[in-house]
Structures are given as C-alpha cells and as structure tokens.
Kinemage of the C-alpha trace (Angstrom):
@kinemage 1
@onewidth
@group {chain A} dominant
@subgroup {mainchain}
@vectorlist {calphas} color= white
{ca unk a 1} P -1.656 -25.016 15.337
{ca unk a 2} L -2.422 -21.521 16.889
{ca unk a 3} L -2.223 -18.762 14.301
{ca unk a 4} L 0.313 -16.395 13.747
{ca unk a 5} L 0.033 -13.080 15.399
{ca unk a 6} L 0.294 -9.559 13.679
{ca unk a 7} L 0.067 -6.238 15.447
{ca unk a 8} L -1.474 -3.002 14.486
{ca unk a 9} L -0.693 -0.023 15.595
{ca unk a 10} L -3.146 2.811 15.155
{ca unk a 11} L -7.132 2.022 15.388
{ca unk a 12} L -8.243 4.579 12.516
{ca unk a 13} L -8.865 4.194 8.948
{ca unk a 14} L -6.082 2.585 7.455
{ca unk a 15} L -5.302 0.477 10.788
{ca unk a 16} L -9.026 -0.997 10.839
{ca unk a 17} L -8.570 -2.155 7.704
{ca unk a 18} L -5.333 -3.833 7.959
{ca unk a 19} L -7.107 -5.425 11.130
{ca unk a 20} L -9.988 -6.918 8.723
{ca unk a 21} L -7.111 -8.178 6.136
{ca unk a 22} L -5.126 -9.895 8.218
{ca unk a 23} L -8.073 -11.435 10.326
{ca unk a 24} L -9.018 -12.481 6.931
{ca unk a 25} L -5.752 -14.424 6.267
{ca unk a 26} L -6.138 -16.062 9.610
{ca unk a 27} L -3.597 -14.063 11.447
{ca unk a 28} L -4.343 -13.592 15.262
{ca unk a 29} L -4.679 -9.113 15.206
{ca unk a 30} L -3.818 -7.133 18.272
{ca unk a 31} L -5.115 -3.785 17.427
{ca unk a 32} L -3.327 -0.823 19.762
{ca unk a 33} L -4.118 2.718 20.494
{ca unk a 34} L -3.719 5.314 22.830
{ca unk a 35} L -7.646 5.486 23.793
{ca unk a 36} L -9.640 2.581 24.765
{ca unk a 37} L -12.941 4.566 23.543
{ca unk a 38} L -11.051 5.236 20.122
{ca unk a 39} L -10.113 1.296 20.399
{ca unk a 40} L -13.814 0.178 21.100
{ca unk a 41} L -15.193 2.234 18.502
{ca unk a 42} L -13.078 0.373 16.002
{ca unk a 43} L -13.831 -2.721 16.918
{ca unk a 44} L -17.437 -1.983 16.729
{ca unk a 45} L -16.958 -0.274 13.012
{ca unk a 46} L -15.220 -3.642 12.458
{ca unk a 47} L -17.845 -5.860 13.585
{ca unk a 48} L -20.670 -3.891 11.395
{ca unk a 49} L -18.238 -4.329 7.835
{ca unk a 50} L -17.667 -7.980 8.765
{ca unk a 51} L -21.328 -8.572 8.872
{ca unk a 52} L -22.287 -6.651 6.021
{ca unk a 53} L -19.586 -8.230 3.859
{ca unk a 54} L -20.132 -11.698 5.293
{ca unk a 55} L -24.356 -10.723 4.334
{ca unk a 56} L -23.286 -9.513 0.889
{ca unk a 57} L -21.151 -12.286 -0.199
{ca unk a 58} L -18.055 -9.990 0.030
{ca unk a 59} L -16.660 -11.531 3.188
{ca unk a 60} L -12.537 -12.280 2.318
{ca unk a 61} L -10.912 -15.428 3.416
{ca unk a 62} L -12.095 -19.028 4.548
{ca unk a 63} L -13.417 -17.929 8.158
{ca unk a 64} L -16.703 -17.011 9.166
{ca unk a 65} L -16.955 -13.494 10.501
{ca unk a 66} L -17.513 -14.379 13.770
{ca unk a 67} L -14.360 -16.489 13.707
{ca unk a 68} L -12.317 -13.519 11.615
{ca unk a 69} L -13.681 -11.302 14.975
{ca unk a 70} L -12.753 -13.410 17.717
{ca unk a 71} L -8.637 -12.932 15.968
{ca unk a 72} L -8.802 -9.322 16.614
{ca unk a 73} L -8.302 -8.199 20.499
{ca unk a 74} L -7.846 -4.674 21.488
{ca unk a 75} L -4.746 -3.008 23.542
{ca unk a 76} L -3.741 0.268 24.770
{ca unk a 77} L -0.264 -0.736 25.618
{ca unk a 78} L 2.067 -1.042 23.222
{ca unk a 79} L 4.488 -3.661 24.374
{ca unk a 80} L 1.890 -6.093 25.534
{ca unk a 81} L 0.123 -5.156 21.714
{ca unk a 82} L 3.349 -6.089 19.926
{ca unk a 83} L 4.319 -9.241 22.258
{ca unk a 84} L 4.243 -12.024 20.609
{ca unk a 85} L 3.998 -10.505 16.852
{ca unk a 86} L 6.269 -11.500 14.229
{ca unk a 87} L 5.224 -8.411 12.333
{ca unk a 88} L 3.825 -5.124 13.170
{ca unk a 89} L 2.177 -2.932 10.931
{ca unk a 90} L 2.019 1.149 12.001
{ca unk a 91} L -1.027 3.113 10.906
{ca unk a 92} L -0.595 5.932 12.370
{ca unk a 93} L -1.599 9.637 11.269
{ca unk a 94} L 0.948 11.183 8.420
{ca unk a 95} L 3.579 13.169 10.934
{ca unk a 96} L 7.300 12.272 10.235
{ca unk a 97} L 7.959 12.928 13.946
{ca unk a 98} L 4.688 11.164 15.764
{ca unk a 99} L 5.850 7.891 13.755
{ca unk a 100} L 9.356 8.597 14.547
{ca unk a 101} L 8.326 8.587 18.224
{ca unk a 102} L 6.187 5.372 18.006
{ca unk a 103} L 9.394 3.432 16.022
{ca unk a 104} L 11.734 4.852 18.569
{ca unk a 105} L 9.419 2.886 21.199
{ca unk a 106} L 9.001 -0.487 19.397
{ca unk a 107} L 13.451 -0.133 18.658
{ca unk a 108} L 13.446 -0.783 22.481
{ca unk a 109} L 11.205 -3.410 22.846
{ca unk a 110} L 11.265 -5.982 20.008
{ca unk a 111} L 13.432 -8.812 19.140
{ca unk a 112} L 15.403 -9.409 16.448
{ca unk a 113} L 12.928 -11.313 14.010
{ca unk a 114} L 10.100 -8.759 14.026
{ca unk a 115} L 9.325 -7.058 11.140
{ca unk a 116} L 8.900 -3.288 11.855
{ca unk a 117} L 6.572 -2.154 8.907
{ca unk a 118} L 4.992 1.230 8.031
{ca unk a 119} L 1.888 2.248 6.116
{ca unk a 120} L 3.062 5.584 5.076
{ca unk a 121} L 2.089 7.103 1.732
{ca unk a 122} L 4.923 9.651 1.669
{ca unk a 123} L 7.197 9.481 3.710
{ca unk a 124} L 11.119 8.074 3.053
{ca unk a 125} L 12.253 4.779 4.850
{ca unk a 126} L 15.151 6.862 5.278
{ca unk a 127} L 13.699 9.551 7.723
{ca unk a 128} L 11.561 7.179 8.937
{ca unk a 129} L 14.212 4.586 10.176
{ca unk a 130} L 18.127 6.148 10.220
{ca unk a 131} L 19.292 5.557 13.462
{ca unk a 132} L 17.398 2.627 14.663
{ca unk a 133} L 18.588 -0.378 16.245
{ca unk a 134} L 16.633 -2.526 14.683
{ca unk a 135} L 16.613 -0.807 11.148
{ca unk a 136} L 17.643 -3.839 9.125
{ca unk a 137} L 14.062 -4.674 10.012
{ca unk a 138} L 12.111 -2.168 8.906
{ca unk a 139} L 10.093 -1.209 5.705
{ca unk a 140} L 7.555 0.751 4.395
{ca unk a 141} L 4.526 -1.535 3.396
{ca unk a 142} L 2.098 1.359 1.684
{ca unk a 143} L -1.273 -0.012 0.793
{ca unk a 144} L -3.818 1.774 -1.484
{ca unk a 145} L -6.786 2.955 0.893
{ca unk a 146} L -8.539 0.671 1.459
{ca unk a 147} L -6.467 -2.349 1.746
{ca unk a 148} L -9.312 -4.336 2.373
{ca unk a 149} L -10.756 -3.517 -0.842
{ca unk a 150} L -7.786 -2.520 -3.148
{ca unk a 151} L -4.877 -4.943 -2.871
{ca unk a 152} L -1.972 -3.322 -3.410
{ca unk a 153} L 1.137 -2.983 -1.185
{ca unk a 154} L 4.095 -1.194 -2.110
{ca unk a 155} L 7.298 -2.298 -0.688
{ca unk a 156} L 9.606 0.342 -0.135
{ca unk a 157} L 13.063 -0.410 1.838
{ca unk a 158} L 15.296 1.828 3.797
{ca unk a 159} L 18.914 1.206 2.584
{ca unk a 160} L 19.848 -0.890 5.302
{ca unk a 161} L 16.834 -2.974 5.648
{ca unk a 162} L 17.961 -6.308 4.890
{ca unk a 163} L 16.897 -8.806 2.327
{ca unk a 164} L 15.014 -10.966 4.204
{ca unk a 165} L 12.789 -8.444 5.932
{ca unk a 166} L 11.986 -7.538 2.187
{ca unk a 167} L 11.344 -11.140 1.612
{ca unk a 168} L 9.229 -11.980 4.650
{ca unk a 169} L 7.160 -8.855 4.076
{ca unk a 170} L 6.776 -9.892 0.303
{ca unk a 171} L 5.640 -13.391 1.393
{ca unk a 172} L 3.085 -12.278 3.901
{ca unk a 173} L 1.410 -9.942 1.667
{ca unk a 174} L 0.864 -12.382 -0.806
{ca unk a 175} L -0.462 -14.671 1.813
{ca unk a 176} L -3.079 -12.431 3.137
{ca unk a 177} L -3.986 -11.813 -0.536
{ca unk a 178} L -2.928 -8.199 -1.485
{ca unk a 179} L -0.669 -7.736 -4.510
{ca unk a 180} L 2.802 -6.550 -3.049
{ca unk a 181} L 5.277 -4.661 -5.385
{ca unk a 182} L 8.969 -4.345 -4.574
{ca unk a 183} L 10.749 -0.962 -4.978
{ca unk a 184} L 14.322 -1.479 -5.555
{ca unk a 185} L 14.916 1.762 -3.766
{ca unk a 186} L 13.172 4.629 -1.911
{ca unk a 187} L 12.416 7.344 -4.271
{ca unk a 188} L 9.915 10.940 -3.125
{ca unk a 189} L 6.256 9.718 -3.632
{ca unk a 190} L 6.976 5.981 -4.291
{ca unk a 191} L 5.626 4.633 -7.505
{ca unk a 192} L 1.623 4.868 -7.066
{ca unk a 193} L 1.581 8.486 -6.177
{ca unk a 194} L 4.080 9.376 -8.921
{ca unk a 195} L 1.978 7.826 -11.798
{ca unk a 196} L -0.964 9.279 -9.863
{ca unk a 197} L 0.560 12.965 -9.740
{ca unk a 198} L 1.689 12.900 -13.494
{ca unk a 199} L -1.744 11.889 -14.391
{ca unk a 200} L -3.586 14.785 -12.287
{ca unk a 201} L -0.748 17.165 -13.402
{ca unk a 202} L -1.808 16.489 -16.819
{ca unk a 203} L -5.209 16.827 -16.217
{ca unk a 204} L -5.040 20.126 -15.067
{ca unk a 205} L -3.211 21.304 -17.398
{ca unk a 206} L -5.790 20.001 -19.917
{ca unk a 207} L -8.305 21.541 -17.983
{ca unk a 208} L -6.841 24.740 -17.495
{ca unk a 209} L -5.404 25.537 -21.303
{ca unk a 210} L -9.031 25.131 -22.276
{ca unk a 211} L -8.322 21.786 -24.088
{ca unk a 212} L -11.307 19.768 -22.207
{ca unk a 213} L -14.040 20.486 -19.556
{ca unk a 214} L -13.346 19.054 -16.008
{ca unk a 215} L -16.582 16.485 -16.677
{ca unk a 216} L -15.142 15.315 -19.763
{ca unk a 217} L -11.436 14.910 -18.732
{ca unk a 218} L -12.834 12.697 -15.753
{ca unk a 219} L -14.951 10.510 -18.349
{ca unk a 220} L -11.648 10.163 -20.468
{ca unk a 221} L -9.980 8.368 -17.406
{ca unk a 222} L -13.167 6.605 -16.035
{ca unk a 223} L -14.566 4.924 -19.209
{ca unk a 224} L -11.222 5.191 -20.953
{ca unk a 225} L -7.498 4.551 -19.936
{ca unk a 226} L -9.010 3.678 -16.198
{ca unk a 227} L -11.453 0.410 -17.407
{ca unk a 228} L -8.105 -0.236 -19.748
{ca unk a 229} L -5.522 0.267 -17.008
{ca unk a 230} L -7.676 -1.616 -13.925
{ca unk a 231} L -6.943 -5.025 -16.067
{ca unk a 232} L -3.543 -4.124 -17.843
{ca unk a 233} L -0.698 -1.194 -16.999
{ca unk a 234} L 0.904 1.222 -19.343
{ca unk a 235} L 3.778 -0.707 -20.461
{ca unk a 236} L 2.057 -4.241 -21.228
{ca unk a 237} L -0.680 -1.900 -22.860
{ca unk a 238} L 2.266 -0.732 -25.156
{ca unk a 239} L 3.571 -4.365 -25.542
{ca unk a 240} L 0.569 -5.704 -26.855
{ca unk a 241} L 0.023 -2.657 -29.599
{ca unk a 242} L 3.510 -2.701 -30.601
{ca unk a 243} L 5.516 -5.645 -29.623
{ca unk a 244} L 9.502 -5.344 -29.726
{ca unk a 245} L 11.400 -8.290 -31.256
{ca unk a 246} L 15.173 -8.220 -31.770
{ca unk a 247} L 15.195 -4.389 -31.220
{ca unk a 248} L 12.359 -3.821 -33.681
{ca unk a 249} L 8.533 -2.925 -33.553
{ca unk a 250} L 6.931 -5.514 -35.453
{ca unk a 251} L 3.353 -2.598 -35.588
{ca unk a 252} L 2.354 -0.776 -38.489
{ca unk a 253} L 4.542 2.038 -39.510
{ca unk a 254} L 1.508 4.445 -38.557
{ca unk a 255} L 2.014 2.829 -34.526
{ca unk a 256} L 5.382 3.498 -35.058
{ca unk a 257} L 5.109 6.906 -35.744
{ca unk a 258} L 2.414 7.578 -32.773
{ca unk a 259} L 5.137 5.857 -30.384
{ca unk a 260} L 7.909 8.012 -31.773
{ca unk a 261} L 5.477 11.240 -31.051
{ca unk a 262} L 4.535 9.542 -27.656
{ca unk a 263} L 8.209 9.012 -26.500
{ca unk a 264} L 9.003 12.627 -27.775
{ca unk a 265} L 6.435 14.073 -25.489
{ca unk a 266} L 7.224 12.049 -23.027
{ca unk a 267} L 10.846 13.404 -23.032
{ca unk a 268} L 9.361 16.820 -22.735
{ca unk a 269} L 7.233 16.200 -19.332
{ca unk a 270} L 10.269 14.878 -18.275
{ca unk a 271} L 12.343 18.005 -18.997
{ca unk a 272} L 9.824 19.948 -17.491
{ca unk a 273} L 9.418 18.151 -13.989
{ca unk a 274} L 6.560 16.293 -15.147
C-alpha cells in the first residue's frame, strides 16, 4: 500500500525537520519553497543528518535512510507540492501577514479533507485563519525546535476548527512519534512559551535583585528543577510530595505549610502579570 503523503511548506529550519519526522513515520514528504537552490540545499542538509543519525544509532523509525530519503521530493510550486496531501504542515518564517498570504493560497486550492496546519510559536489561530474557507480545517501544530529531536507538538485550534481536524492532527502526531498536547483554546504564547517566560521572568529578577549570579541561577535549572522536570512536570511533581485525598493533603504538616507559602506566592506573580 503506497504511503500517505504530507506536505511541507517552507525548506528552512523548522520545515527540514518536519521533513526528517515524517519521512521517519513513513509518510511520502513533498518539501516546497520558493527557490529551487534554497530547496536543494535542504535536501542535501537532509541527506548529511540522515546519515549521521543512521551512523550513530540515532536514526528514528523502521526505514533505512536511504529509504526515509527516497519519501522526500522537492517542489517549487505549491499546488503540485500540496496535491495529493492529506495534511500540510507550514514552516514558514514568523510574519503574521507572509503566512496569511501562503494560507490564503492553499484556501483556494485544497479539498475539503486536508488538514491546513501551522508551526507557529506565537501567533493566534485566530489571526492566522478568520476568514478562510476552509478554516474548520486548520490548526496550529507548534513543535519545540527541533521536532526531530524534541517531541512535542502543541495543538492549538482556531474557534471554528472543527473536532475532527483536532482529532486527525492528534492521531498523526502520535503516529509519527512526537508527544501532541491539546489546548482547549488559543490563549497569547500557548502553554510552552508561557511556562517558559514565567521561568526566565523569574530568573531575571533573581539575577537582577542580587539574589543569585547568572552561572548559578542556570545550574539551579540545569542540575535542578530541569533533570526533575525532563522526566516529571510541575503538577505530578506536587502530587507525588503531597498527594490530595478527599480534599486533604495526606504530607507532613511542614509540606503543608511550604505549599500554603508556595500557593501564596504564586497568587502574587499572578497579581503582578507574572
């Protein structure tokens, strides 16, 4: 049975990448850009990682890397790139209206059971997507750079994207092996970025009232809460040192204390805009 097909709009970084993942899931990649040099380049850069990988051990999926490069064809037109795919995934550079432009293209020429998906880090579904035909199809599908490498894909969808794009975007991340997480709304930043702004907001201010030296406030996060928080998050970290039963925290009255001063100083970030 011939493979599924994928396209990817957008032949840098983030687009190469998503190339190399879905290769490695056995998806059938059309990779499009507006420069065949910029497109043969890529394909080159993609060639040398699937080798090295493949020679290190690193190599994702079942297929060989020859067989992962012989998925990936390149295209500098756009509707013979996205003919064909059941989902397309844009990667191209942060600028509300260059991606509005590129959706506003693909609106015209796909059907109604393509998934119209965007890698954006920042910005809203909603000024993204209003006003598009096809917007019950489309999504924000942000992956932590570099997909390849880090797995995880937030979901984010406009507010008339329908269920089953959600679904179907859900699935397919899972099958390619990357760790999707569903938003249940759009919201400035997403999720990622919010925890990650909170935590460098902090760490200035740390840094700055004198509290802690730059070199020892990134030590505090690399061979601290980062080695704690790359195998368990925040909230199942606080589950397992003081677990709630019928209402009540079943930890030592010292825990309970240090939550009560936790959730206190939480409130005040809060109040504050942190």
């Amino acid at each position: 049975m011939e493979p599924s097909q994928v396209a990817v709009i957008g032949s840098g970084l983030i687009g190469r990448s998503w190339a190399m993942v879905f290769a490695a899931g056995g998806f059938r990649v059309k990779l499009y850009d507006i420069a065949q040099q910029q497109l043969t380049s890529a394909l080159e850069n993609i060639r040398k990682q699937m080798k090295e990988l493949e020679e290190s051990g690193f190599l994702r999926g079942a297929l060989s890397a020859e067989q992962q490069l012989s998925l990936i064809s390149i295209c500098t037109d756009l509707k013979a790139a996205v003919e064909g795919a059941t989902f397309i995934q844009e990667c191209t550079p942060e600028n509300l209206e260059l991606k509005k432009k590129i959706f506003g293209q693909l609106d015209v020429i796909v059907g109604a059971n393509v998934v119209l998906s965007s890698s954006t880090s920042c910005l809203l579904p909603s000024k993204l997507f209003t006003g598009l035909k096809h917007v019950k199809q489309c999504i924000v599908s942000h992956p932590v750079n570099p997909p390849y490498f880090v797995p995880l894909v937030e979901i984010v969808p406009h507010p008339e994207t329908d269920a089953s794009t959600i679904e179907k975007t859900y699935a397919l991340m899972k099958k390619i092996g990357q760790s999707p997480v569903k938003l249940n709304k759009e919201i400035e930043g997403f999720v990622l970025n919010r925890l990650q702004y909170a935590v460098i907001s902090e760490a200035w201010r740390l840094v700055g009232d004198g509290v802690v030296s730059p070199t020892d406030l990134d030590l505090v996060m690399s061979d601290g809460l980062g080695m704690r928080y790359a195998f368990i998050g925040p909230l199942e970290t606080m589950h397992l040192n003081a677990e709630v039963r019928k209402g009540r925290l079943t930890s030592s009255s010292g825990q309970i204390e240090g939550n009560k001063h936790l959730l206190s100083f939480c409130k005040c970030l809060t109040k504050t805009g942190f």
